[in-house]
ZAVEXSE-534051 format. One record per residue (C-alpha): x, y, z; residue in one letter. Coordinates in nm, 3 decimals. Example, Ala and Ser with C-alpha at 12.3 -4.5 7.8 and 13.67 -1.06 7.14 Angstrom:
<recs>
REC/1.230/-0.450/0.780/A
REC/1.367/-0.106/0.714/S
</recs>
This chain:
<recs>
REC/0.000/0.000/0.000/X
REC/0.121/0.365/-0.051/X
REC/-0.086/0.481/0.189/X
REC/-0.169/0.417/0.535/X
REC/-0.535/0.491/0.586/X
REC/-0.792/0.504/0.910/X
REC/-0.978/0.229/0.808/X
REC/-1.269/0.324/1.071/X
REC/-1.294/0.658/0.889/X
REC/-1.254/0.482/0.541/X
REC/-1.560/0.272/0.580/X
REC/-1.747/0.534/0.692/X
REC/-1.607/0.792/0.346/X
REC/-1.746/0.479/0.178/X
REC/-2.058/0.382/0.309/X
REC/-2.169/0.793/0.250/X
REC/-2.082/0.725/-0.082/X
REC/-2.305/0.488/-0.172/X
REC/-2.656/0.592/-0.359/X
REC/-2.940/0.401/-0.230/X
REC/-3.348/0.386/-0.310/X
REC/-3.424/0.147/-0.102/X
REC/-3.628/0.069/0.223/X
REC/-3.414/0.152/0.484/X
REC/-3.494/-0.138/0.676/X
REC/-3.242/-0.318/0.918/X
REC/-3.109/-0.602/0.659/X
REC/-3.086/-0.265/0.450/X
REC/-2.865/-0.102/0.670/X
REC/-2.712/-0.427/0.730/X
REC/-2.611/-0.436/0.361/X
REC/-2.484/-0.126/0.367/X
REC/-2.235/-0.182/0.607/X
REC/-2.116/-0.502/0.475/X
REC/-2.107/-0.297/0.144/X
REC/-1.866/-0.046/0.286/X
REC/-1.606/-0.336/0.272/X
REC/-1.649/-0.392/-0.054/X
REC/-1.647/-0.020/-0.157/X
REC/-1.335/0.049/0.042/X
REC/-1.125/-0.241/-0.110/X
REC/-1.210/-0.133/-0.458/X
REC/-1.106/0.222/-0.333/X
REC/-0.781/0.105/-0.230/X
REC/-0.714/-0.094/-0.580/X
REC/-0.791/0.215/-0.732/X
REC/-0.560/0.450/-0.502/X
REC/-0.280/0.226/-0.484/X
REC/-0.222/0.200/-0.899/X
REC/-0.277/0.596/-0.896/X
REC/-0.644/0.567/-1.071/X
REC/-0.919/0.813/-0.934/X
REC/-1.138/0.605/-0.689/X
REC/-1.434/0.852/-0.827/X
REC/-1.426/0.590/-1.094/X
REC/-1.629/0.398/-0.849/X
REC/-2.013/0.404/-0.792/X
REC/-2.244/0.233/-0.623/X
REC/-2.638/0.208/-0.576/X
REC/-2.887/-0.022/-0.401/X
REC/-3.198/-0.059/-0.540/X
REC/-3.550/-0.084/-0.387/X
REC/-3.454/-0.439/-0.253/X
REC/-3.072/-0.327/-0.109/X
REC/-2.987/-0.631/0.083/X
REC/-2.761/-0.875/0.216/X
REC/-2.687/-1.204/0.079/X
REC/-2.697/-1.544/0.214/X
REC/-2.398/-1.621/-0.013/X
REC/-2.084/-1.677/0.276/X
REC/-1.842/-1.597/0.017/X
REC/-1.964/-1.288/-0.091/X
REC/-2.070/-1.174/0.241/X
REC/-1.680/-1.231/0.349/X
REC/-1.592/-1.060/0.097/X
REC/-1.774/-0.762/0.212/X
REC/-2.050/-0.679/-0.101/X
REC/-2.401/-0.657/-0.078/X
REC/-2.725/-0.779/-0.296/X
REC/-2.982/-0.537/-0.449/X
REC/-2.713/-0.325/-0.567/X
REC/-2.540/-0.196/-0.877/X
REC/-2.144/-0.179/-0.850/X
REC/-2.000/0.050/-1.200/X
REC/-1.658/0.073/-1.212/X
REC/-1.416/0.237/-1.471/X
REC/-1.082/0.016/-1.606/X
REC/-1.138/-0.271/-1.398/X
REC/-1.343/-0.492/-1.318/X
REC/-1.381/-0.687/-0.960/X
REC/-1.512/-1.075/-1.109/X
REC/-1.322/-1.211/-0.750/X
REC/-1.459/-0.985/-0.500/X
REC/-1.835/-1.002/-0.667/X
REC/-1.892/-1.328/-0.774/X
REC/-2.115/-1.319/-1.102/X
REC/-2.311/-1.572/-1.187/X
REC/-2.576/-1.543/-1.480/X
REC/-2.868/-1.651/-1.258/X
REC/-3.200/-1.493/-1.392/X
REC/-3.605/-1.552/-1.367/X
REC/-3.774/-1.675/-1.698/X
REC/-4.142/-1.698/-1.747/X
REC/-4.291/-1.898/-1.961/X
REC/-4.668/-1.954/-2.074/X
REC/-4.736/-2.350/-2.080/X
REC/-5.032/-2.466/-2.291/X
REC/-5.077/-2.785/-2.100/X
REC/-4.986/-2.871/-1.749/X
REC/-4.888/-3.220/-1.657/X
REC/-5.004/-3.439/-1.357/X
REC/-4.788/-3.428/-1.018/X
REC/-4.625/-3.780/-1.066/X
REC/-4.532/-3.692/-1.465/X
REC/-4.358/-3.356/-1.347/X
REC/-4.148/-3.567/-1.028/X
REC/-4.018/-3.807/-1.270/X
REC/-3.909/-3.530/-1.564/X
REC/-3.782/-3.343/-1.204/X
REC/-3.623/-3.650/-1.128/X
REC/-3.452/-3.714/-1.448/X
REC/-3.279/-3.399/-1.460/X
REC/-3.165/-3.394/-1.148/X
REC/-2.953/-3.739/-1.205/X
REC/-2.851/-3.653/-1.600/X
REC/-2.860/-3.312/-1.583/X
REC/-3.020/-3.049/-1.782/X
REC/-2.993/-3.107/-2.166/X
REC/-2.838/-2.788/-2.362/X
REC/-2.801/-2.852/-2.701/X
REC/-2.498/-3.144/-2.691/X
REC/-2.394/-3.048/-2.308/X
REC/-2.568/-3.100/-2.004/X
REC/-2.610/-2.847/-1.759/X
REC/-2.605/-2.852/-1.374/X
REC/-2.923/-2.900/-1.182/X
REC/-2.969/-2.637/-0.910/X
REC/-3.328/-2.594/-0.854/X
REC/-3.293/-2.693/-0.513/X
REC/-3.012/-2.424/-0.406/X
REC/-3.079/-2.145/-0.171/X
REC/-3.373/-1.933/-0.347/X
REC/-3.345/-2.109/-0.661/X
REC/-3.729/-2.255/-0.747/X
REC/-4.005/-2.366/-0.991/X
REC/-4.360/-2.152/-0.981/X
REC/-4.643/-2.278/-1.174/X
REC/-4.864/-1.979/-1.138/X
REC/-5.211/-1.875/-1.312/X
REC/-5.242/-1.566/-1.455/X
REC/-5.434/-1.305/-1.239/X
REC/-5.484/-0.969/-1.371/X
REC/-5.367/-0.862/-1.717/X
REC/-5.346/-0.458/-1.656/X
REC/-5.307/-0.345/-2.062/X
REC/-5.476/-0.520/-2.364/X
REC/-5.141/-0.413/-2.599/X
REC/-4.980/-0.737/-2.399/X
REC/-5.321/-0.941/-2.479/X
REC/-5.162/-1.140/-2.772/X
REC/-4.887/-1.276/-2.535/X
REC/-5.029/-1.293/-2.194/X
REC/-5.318/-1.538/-2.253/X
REC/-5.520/-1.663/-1.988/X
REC/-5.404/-1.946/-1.846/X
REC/-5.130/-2.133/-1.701/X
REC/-4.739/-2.018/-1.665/X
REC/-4.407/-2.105/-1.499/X
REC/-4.130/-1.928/-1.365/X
REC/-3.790/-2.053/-1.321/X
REC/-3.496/-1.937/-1.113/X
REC/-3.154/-2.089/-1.183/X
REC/-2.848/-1.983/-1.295/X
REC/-2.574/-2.202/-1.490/X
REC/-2.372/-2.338/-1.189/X
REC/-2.088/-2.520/-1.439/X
REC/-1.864/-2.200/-1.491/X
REC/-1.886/-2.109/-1.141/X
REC/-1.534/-2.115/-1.076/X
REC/-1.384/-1.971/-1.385/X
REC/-1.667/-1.640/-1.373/X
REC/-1.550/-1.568/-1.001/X
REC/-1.143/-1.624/-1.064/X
REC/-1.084/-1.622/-1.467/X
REC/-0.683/-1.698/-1.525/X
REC/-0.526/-1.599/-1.208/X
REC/-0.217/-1.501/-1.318/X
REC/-0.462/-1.209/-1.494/X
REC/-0.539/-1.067/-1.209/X
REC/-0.380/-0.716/-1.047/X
REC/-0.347/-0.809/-0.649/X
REC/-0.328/-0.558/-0.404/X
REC/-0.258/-0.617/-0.010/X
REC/-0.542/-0.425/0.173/X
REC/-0.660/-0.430/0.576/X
REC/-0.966/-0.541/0.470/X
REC/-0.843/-0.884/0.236/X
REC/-0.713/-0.889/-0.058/X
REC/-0.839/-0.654/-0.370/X
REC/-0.799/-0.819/-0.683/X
REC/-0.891/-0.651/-1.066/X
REC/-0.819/-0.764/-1.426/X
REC/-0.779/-0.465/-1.673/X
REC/-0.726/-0.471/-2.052/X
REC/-0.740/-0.722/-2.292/X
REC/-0.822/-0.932/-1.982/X
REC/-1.145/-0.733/-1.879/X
REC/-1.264/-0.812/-2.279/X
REC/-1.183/-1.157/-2.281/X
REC/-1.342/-1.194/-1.952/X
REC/-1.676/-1.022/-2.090/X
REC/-1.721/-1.182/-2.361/X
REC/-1.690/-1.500/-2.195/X
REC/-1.966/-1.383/-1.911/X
REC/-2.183/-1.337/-2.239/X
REC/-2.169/-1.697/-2.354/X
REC/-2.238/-1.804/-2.004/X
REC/-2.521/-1.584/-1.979/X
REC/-2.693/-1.696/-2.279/X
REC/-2.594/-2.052/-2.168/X
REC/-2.792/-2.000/-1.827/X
REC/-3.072/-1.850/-1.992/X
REC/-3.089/-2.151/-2.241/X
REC/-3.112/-2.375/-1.908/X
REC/-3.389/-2.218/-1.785/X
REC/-3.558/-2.250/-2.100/X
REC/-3.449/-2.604/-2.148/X
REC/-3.580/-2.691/-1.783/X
REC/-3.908/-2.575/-1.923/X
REC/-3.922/-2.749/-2.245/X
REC/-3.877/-3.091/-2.051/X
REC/-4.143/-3.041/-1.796/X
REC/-4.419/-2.926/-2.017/X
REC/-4.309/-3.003/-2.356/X
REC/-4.109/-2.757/-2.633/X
REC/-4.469/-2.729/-2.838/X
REC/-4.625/-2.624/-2.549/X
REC/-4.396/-2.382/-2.411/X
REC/-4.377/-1.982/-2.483/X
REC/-4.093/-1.726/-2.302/X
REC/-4.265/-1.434/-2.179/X
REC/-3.939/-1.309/-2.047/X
REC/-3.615/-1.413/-1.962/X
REC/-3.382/-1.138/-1.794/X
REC/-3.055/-1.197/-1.638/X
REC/-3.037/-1.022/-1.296/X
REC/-2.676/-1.114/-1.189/X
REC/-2.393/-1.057/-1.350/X
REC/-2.166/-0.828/-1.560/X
REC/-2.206/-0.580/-1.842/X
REC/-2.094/-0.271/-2.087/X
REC/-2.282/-0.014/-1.977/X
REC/-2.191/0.361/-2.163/X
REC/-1.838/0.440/-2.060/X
REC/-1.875/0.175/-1.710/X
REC/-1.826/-0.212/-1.624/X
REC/-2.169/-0.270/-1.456/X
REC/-2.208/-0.587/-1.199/X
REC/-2.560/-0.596/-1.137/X
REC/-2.668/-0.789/-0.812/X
REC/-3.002/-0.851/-0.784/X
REC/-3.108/-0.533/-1.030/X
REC/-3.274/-0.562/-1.390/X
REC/-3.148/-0.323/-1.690/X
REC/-3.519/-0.231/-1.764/X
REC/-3.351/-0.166/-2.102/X
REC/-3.297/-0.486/-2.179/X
REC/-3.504/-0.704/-2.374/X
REC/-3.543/-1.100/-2.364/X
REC/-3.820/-1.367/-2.436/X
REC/-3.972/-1.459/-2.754/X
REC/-4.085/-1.109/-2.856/X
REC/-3.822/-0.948/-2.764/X
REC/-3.966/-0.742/-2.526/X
REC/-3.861/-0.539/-2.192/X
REC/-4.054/-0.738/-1.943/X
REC/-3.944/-0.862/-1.578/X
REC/-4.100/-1.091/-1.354/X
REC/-4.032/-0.983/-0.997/X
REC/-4.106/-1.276/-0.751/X
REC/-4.119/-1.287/-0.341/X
REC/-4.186/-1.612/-0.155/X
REC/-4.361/-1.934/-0.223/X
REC/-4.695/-1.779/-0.191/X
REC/-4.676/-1.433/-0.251/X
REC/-4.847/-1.276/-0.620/X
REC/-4.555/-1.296/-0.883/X
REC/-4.496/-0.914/-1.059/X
REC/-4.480/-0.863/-1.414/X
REC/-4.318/-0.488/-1.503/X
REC/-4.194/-0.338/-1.835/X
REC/-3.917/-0.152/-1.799/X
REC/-3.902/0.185/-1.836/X
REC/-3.548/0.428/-1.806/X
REC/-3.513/0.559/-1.444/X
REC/-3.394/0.642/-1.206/X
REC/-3.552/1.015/-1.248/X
REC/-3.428/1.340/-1.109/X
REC/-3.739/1.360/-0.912/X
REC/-3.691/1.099/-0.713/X
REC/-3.318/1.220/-0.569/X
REC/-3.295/1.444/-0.252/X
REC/-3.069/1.696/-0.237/X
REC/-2.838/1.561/-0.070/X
REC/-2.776/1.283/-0.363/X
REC/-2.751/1.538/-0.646/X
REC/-2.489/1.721/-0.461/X
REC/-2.267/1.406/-0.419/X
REC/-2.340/1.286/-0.794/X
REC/-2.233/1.629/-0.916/X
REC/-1.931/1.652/-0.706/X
REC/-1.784/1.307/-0.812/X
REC/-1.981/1.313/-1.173/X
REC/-2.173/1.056/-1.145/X
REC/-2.531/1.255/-1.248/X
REC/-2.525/1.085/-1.645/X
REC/-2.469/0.723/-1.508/X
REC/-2.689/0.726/-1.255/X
REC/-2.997/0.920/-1.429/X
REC/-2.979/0.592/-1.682/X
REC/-2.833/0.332/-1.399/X
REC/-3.204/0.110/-1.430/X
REC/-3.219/-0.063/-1.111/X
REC/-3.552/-0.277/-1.085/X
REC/-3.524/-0.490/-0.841/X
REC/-3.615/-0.883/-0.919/X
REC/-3.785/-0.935/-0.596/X
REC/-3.750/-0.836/-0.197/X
REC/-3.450/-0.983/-0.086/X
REC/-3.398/-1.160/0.207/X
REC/-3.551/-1.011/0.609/X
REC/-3.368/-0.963/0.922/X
REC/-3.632/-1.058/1.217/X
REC/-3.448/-0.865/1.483/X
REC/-3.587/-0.534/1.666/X
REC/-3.262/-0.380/1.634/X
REC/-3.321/-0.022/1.424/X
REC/-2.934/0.058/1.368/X
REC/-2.610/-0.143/1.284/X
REC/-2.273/-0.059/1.305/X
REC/-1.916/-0.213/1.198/X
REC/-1.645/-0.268/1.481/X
REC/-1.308/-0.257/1.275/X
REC/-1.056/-0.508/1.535/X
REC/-0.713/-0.625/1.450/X
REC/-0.806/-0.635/1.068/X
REC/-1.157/-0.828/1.150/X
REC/-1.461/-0.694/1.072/X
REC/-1.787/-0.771/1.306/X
REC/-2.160/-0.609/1.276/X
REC/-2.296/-0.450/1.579/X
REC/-2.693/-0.434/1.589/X
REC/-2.847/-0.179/1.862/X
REC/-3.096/0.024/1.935/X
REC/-3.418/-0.189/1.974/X
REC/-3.702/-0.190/2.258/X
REC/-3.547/-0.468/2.439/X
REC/-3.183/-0.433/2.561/X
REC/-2.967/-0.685/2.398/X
REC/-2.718/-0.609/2.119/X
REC/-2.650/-0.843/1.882/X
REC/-2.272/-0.869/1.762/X
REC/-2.203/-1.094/1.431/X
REC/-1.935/-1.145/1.173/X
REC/-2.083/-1.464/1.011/X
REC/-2.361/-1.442/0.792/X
REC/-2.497/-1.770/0.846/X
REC/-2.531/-1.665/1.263/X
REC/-2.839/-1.445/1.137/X
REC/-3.240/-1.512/1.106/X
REC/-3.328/-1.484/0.803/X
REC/-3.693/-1.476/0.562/X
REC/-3.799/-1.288/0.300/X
REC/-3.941/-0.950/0.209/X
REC/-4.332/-0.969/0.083/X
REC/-4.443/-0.740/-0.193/X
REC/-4.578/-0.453/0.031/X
REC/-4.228/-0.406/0.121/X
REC/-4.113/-0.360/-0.214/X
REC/-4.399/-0.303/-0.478/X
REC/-4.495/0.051/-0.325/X
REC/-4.140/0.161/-0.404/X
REC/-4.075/0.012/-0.770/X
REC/-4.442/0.229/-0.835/X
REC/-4.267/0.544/-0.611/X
REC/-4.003/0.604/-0.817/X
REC/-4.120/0.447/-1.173/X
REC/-3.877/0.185/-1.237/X
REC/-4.123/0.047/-1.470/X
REC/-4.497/-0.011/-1.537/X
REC/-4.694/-0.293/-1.422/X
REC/-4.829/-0.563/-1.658/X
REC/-4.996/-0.819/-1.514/X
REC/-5.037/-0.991/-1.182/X
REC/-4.962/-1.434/-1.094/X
REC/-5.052/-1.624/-0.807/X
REC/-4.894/-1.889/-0.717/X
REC/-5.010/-2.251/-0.755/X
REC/-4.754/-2.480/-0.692/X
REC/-4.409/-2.403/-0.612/X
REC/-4.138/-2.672/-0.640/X
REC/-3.838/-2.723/-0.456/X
REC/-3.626/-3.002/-0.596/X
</recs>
């Protein structure tokens, strides 16, 4: 390092950096904390190879989160966030993956002990991709199968491609490159030495190659998802409404953009080619279909965030940055109202205080905490607040599957 730093003070520059629209709950605040880590490593990449850490921005959406993911929690990033860097990109410290929702209408549905044995099938051979076979993960952490019925169909335009009827949503991601998208060709990477762990970039020809490989992967997962549908209900009677990536990176204007949790509402997927996202909750909450419209709007910044975008000229990124969320995230169920980091002998732990009754809570683990999810009211009101996009139609849930 060139520099010796107050790391306290450092988290703190960081964390009152970061742009957020988003509920300001406890796992929130959590995130934002945990965040700071993140921010501040990046900061110190940047500062120790003489590059302007203003190159760095960050932004939590509606659903601004933590993660159940251990590594990426260590690593100190949140979820429900939008990281944009300039030069560099951060694949070690951010973990992209391709995961993504796709909907699909399904003409026929098939009985319980058809769909188990298809279920069962490709979860011992895998899921069939043109001549590979990809990973079966329907079973991981919020990863899941919705059969849903169509509720409410809010403009007739969509009419021709929202019929009444039956549909399916499917959360996976591709699960075989998950090695390579996190560390690429080591000896690629730029390693720095930091307080906080170990800050790690590729630059160059490297941060090309890299993308262009993420592509392939991403239209790899989304080709799972799809495939996962044409074997349940049959290819003939299968048609993608959507199919949006929400994890992962991309060229965005003059920035590397990892989104975590955060749709480009620009973007356009599914058989027509059309900006739609499905934004999904819980096993029994409604299931949210928005187009996407260009956001996030002047009108819905205080003062206080058009100052700070001005100063470090961030206003053009950000007025375009797009960040609906794909669902709530994941709930704290503590009282606590406030959290706090407690920088120790280059550890990290989470203070959380201020509550009605008069414990503290003090973690550094992720998988110490409580967790559920968010439900729509959490969320919903604020995606309509600041018009990240325009709502479509409504699904309930049917059947959700697990496997």
């Amino acid at each position: 390092m060139k520099n010796k730093f107050n790391i306290s003070k450092l988290l703190e520059d960081s964390k009152s950096s970061i742009y957020s629209w988003a509920t300001n709950d406890l796992t929130c605040l959590l995130a934002m904390e945990v965040m700071s880590i993140g921010y501040t490593k990046m900061k110190l990449f940047y500062d120790d190879l003489g590059e302007d850490p203003e190159d760095l921005i960050v932004i939590f959406g509606p659903d601004g989160s933590t993660t159940r993911n251990k590594t990426r929690f260590d690593e100190g990033v949140g979820y429900g966030c939008v990281i944009a860097t300039k030069k560099y990109i951060f694949p070690s410290l951010l973990h992209p993956n391709a995961c993504g929702f796709g909907l699909y209408r399904i003409d026929e549905l098939p009985n319980r002990e058809s769909l188990i044995k298809k279920l069962n099938h490709m979860k011992m051979h895998g899921v069939p991709i043109g001549d590979k076979r990809g990973k079966w993960d329907v079973w991981k952490s919020n990863h899941f199968i919705d059969l849903l019925q169509l509720d409410h169909l809010y403009y007739d335009t969509y009419q021709k491609i929202l019929l009444p009827g039956k549909y399916v949503l499917i959360h996976s991601s591709q699960q075989t490159e998950k090695n390579k998208l996190s560390y690429w060709e080591p000896n690629d990477f730029i390693t720095i030495e930091t307080p906080l762990g170990k800050a790690a970039g590729l630059e160059g020809k490297s941060v090309s190659e890299y993308l262009e490989y993420f592509k392939s992967v991403e239209q790899y997962s989304k080709a799972k998802r799809t495939s996962i549908a044409n074997e349940l209900f049959g290819e003939e009677n299968v048609y993608c409404v959507s199919n949006p990536t929400h994890q992962g990176y991309f060229v965005e204007g003059e920035y590397y953009v990892m989104r975590l949790g955060l749709y480009n509402t620009q973007s356009k997927s599914g058989s027509s080619n059309l900006s739609l996202f499905p934004l999904g909750f819980n096993g029994y909450s409604s299931i949210y279909l928005y187009e996407g419209l260009e956001n996030i709007k002047d009108q819905f910044w205080n003062q206080k965030e058009i100052d700070k975008a001005k100063e470090l000229n961030h206003l053009n990124f950000i007025r375009r940055a797009n960040i609906m969320p794909h669902g709530g995230g994941y709930k704290l169920f503590y009282p606590h109202k406030k959290v706090r980091s407690v920088y120790y002998e280059n550890q990290i732990f989470f203070e959380l205080f201020d509550s009605d009754v008069q414990s503290k809570l003090l973690i550094q683990d992720i998988e110490a905490l409580e967790y559920g999810y968010r439900v729509p009211e959490d969320i919903i009101p604020l995606v309509d607040k600041y018009e990240l996009g325009r709502q479509i139609a409504t699904f309930s849930p049917e059947y959700v599957i697990k496997f």
